[in-house]
C-alpha positions, -999 to +999 in steps of 0.1 A: +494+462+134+478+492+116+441+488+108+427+513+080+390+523+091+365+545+076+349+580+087+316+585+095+298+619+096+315+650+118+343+673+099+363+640+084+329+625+066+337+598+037+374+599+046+401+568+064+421+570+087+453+545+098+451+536+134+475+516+152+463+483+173+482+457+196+485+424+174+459+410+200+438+441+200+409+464+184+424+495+169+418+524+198+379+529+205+377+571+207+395+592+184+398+632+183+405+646+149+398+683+141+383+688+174+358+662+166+354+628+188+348+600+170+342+563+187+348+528+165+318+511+160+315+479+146+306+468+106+332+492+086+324+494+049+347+482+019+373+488+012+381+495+045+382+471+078+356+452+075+348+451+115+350+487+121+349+520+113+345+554+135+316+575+138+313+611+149+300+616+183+305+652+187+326+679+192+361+670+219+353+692+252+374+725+253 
């Protein structure tokens, strides 16, 4: 299942991003995009995924 979620703050800010979940599962809970982390958090805004979205959590260690 693919889940569409939005992008909070960091590099990506205001963008989406497809993420790919097990049928039973959340979509993955820490991303790095752009040497950026980002964690899901829940209450995503329209009209993404409703339950999630990331958030920035700082830059990925080198």
């Amino acid at each position: 299942m693919t889940y569409t979620l939005g992008i909070e703050g960091g590099p990506l800010d205001g963008g989406a991003a497809a993420v790919d979940a097990d049928e039973d599962g959340p979509p993955p809970y820490r991303q790095c995009w752009n040497g950026a982390v980002y964690v899901r958090e829940p209450f995503g805004l329209e009209p993404h995924d409703l339950h999630w979205h990331y958030c920035h959590r700082g830059q990925s260690p080198a």
